[in-house]
N, CA, C and O atoms as a GROMACS GRO file, in nm:
protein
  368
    1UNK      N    1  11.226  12.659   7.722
    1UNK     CA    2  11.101  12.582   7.720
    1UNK      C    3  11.028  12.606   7.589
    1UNK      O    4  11.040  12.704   7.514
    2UNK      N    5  10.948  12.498   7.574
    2UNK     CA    6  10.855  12.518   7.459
    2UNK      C    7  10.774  12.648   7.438
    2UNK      O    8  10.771  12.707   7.546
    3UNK      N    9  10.725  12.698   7.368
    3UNK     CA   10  10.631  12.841   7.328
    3UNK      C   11  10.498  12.743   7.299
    3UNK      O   12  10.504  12.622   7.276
    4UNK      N   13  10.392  12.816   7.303
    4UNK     CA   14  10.270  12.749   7.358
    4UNK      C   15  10.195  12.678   7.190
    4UNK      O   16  10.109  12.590   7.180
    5UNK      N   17  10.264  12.752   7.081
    5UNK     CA   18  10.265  12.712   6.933
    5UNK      C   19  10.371  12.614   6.922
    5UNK      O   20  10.372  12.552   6.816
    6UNK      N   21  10.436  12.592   6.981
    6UNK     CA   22  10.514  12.451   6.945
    6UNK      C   23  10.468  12.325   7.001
    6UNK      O   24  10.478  12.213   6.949
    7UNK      N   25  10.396  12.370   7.157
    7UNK     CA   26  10.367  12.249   7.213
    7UNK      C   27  10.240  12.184   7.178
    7UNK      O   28  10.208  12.071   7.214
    8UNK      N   29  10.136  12.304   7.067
    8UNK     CA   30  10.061  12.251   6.992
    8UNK      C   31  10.099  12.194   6.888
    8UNK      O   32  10.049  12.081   6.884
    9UNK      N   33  10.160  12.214   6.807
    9UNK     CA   34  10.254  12.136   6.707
    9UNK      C   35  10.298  12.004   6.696
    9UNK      O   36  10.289  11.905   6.624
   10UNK      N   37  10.355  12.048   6.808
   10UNK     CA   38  10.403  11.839   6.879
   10UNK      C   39  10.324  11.771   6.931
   10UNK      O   40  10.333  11.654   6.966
   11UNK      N   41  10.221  11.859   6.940
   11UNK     CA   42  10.111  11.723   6.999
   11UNK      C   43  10.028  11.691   6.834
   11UNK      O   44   9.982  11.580   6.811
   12UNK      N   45  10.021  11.782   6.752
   12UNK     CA   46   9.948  11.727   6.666
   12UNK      C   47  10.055  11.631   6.588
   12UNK      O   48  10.016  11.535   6.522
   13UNK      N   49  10.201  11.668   6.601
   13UNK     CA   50  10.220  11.560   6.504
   13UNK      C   51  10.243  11.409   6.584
   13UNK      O   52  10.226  11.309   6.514
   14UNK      N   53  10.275  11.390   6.707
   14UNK     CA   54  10.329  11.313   6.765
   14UNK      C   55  10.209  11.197   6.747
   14UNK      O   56  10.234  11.115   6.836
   15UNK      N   57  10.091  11.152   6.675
   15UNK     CA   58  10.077  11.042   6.642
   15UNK      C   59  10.116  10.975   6.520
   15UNK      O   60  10.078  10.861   6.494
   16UNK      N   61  10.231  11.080   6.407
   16UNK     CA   62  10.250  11.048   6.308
   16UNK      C   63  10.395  11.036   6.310
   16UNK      O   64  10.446  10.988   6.208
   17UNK      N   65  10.467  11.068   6.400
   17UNK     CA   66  10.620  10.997   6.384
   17UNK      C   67  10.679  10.964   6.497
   17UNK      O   68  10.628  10.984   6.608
   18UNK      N   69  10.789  10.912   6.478
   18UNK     CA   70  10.824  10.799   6.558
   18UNK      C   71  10.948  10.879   6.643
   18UNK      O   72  10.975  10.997   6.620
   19UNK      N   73  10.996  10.823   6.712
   19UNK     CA   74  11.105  10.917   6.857
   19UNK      C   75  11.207  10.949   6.805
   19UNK      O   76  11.262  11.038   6.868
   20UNK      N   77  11.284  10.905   6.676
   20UNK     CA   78  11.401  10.979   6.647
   20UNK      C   79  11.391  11.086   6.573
   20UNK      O   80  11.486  11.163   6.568
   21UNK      N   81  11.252  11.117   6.491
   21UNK     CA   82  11.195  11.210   6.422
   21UNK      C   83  11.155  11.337   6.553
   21UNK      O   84  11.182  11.456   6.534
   22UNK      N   85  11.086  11.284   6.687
   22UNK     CA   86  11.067  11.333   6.747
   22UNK      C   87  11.204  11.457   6.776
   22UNK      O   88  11.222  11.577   6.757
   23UNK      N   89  11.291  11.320   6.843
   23UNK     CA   90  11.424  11.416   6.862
   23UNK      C   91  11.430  11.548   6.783
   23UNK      O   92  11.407  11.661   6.824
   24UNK      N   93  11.482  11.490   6.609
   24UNK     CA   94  11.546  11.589   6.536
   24UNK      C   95  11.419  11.720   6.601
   24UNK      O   96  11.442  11.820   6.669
   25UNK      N   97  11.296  11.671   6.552
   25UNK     CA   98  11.214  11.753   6.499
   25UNK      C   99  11.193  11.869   6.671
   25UNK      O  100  11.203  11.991   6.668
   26UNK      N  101  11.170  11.804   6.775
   26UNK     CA  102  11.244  11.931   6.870
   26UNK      C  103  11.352  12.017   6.930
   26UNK      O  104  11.365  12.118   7.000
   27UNK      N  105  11.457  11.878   6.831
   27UNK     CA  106  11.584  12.051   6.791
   27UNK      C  107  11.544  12.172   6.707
   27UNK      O  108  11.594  12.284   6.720
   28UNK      N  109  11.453  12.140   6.624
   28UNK     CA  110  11.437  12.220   6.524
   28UNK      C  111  11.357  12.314   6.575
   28UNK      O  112  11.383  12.428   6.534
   29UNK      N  113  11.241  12.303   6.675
   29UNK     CA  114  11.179  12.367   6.726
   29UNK      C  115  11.241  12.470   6.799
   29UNK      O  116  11.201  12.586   6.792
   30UNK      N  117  11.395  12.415   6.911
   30UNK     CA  118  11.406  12.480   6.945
   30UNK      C  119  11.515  12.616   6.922
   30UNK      O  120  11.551  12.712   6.990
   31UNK      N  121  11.543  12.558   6.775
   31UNK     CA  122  11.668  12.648   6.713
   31UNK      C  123  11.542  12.726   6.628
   31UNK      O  124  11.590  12.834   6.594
   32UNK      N  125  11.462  12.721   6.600
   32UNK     CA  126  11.415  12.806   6.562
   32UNK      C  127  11.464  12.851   6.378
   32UNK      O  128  11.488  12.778   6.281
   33UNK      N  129  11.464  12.990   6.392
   33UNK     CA  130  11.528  13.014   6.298
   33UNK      C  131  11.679  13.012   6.264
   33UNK      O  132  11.739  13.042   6.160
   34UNK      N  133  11.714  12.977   6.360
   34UNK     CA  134  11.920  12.965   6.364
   34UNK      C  135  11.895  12.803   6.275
   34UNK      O  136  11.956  12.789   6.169
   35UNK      N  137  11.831  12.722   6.312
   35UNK     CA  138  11.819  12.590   6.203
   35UNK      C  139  11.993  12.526   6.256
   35UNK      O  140  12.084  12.558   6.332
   36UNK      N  141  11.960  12.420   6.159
   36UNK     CA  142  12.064  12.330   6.191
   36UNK      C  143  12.113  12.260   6.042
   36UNK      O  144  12.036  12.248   5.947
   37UNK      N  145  12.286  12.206   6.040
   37UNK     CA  146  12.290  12.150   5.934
   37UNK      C  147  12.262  12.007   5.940
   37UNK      O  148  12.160  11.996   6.008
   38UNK      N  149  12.306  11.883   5.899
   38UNK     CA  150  12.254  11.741   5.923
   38UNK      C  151  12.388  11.687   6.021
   38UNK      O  152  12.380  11.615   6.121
   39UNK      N  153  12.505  11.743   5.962
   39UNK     CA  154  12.604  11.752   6.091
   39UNK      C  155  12.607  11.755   6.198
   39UNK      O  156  12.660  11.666   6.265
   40UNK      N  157  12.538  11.886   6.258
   40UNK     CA  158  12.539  11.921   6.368
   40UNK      C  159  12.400  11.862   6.440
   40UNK      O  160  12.400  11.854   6.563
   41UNK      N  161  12.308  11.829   6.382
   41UNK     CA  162  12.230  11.726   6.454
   41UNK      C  163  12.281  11.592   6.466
   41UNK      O  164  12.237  11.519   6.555
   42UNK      N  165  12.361  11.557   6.395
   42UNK     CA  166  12.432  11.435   6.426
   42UNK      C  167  12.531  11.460   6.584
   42UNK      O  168  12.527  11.382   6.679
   43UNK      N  169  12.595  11.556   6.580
   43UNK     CA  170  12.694  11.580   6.699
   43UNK      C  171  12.594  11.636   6.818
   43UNK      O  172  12.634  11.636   6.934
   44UNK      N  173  12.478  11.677   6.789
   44UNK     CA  174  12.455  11.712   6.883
   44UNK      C  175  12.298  11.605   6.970
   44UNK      O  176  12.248  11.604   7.083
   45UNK      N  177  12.269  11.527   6.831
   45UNK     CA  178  12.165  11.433   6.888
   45UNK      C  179  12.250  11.277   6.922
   45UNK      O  180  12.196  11.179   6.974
   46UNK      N  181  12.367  11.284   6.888
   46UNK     CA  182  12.441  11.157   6.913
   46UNK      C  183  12.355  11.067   6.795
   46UNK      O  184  12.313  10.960   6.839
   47UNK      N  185  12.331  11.089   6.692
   47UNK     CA  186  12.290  10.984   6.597
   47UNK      C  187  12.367  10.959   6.506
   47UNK      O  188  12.399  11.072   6.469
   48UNK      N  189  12.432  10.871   6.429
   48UNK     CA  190  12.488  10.841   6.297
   48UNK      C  191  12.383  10.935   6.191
   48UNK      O  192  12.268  10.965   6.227
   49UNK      N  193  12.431  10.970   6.080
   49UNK     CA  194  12.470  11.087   5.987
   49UNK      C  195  12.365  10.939   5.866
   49UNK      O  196  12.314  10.996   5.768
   50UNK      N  197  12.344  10.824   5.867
   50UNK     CA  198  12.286  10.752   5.798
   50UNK      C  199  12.117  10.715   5.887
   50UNK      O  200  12.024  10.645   5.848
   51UNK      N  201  12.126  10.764   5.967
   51UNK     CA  202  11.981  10.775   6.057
   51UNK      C  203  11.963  10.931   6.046
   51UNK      O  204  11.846  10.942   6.012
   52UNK      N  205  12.012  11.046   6.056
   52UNK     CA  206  11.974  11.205   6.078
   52UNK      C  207  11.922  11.192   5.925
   52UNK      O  208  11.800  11.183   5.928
   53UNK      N  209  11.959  11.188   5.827
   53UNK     CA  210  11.950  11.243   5.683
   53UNK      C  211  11.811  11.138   5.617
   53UNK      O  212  11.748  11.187   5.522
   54UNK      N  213  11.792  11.077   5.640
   54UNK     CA  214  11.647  10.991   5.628
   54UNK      C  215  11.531  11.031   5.715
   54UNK      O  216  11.412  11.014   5.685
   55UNK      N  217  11.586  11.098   5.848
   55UNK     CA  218  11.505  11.136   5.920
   55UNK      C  219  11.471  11.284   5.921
   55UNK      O  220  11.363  11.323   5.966
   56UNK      N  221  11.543  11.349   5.883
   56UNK     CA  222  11.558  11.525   5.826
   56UNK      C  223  11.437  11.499   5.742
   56UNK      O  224  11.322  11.538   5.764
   57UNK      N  225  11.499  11.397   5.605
   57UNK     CA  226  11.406  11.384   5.494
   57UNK      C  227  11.293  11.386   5.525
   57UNK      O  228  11.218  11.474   5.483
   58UNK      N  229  11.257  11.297   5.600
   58UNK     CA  230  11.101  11.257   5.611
   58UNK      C  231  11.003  11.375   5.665
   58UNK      O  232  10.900  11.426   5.622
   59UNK      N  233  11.068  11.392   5.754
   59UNK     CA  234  11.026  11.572   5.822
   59UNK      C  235  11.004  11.699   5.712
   59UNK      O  236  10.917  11.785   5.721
   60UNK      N  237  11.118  11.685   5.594
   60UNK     CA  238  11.116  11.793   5.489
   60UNK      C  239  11.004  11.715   5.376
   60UNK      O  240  10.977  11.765   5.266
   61UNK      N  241  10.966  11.633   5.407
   61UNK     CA  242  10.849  11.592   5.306
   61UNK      C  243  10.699  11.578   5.392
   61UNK      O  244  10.588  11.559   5.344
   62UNK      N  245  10.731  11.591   5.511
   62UNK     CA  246  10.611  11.629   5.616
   62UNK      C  247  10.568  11.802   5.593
   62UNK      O  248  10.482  11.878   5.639
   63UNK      N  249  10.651  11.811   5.523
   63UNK     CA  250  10.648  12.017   5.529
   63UNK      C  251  10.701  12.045   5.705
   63UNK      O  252  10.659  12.154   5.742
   64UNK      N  253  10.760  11.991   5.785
   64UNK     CA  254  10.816  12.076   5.916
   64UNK      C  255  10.889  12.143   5.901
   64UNK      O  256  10.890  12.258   5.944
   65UNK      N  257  10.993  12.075   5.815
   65UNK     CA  258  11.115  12.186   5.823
   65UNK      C  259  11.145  12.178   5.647
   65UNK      O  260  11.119  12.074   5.585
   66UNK      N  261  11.215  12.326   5.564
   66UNK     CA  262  11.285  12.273   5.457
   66UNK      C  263  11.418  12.388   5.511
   66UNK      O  264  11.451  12.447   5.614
   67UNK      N  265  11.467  12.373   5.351
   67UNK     CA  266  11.603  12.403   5.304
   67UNK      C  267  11.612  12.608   5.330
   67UNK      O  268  11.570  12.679   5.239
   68UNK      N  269  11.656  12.657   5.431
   68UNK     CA  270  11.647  12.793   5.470
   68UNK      C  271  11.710  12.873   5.377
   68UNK      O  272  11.691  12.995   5.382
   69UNK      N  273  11.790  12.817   5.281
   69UNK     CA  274  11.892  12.877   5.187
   69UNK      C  275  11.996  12.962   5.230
   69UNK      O  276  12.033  13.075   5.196
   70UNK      N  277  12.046  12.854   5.337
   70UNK     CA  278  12.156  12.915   5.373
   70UNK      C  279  12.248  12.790   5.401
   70UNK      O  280  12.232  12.668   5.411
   71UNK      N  281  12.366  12.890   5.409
   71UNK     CA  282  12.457  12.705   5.427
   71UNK      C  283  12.587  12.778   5.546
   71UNK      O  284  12.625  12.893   5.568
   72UNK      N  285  12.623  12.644   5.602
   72UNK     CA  286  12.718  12.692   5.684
   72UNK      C  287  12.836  12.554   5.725
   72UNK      O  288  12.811  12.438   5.760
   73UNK      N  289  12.951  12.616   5.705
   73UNK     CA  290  13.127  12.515   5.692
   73UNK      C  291  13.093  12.362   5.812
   73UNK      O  292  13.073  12.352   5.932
   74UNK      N  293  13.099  12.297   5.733
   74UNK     CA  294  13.109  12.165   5.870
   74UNK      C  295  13.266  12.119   5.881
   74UNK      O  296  13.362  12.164   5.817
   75UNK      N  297  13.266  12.050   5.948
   75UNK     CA  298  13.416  12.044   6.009
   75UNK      C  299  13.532  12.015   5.915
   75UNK      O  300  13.649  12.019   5.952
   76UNK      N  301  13.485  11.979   5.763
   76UNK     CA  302  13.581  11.988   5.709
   76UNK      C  303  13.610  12.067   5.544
   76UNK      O  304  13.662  12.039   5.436
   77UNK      N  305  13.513  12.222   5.638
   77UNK     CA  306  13.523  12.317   5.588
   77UNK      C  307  13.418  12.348   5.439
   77UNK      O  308  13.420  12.446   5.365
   78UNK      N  309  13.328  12.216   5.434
   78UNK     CA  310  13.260  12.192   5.296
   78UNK      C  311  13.107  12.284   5.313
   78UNK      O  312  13.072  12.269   5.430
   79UNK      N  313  13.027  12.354   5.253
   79UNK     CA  314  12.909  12.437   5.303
   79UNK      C  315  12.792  12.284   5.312
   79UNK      O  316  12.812  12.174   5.260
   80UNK      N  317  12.687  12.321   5.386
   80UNK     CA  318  12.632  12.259   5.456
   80UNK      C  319  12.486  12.320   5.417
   80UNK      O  320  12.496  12.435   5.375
   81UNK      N  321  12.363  12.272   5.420
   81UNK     CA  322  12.244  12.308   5.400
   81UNK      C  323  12.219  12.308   5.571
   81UNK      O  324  12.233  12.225   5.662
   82UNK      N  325  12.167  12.474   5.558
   82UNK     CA  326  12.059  12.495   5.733
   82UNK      C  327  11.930  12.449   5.666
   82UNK      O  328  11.870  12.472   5.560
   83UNK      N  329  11.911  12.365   5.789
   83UNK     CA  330  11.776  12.361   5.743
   83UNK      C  331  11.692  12.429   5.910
   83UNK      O  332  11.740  12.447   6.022
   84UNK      N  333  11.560  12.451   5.855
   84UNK     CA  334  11.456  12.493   5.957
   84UNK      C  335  11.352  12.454   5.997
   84UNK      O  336  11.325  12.343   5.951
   85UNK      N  337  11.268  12.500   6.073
   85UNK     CA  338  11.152  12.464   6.063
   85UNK      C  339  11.059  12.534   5.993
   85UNK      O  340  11.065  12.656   5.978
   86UNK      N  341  10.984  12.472   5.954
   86UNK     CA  342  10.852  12.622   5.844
   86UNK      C  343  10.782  12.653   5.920
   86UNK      O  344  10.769  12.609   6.034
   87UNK      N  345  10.721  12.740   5.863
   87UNK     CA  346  10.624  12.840   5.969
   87UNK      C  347  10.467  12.781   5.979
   87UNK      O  348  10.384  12.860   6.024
   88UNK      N  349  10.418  12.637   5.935
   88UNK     CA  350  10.391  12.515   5.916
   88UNK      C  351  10.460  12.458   6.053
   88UNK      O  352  10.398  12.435   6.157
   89UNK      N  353  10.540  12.447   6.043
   89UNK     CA  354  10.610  12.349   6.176
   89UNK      C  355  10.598  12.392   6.269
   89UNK      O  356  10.552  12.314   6.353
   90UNK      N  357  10.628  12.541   6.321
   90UNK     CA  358  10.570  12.627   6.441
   90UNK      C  359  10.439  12.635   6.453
   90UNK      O  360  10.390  12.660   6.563
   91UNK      N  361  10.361  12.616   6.342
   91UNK     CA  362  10.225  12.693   6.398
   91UNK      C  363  10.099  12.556   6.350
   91UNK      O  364   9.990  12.579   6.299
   92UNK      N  365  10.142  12.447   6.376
   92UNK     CA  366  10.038  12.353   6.312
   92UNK      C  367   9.896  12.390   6.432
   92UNK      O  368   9.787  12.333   6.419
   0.00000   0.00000   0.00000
């Protein structure tokens, strides 16, 4: 379940983006610091990889989430940007 700083979070942003932003943006919440690459929100939100990466974007220029500086192998072994949420994104 949500932590009582996230569910403030999402309520403040939820008049400024729209439901697929929503999606990503409460995976992110709930991975926390484990983060995600744009891959694996694709496999795991069922979205095409040309909708996640516009929608990542928009979020990483919202300040929610950026680039954790870390990277991790996607399925065909290439490194991958984690991204996260900022500590901005948890605690609006």
């Amino acid at each position: 379940m949500y932590q009582r700083t996230s569910l403030q979070a999402k309520r403040k942003i939820e008049p400024q983006i729209g439901s697929i932003q929503h999606k990503v943006y409460d995976y992110f919440i709930a991975r926390q610091w484990h983060g995600a690459t744009d891959q694996e929100l694709e496999q795991v939100l069922h979205l095409d990889g040309n909708t996640i990466r516009p929608t990542r974007g928009s979020l990483v220029k919202k300040g929610l989430i950026h680039d954790s500086g870390t990277t991790r192998k996607n399925n065909k072994g290439n490194d991958c940007i984690v991204w996260v949420v900022t500590e901005e994104g948890m605690l609006l």
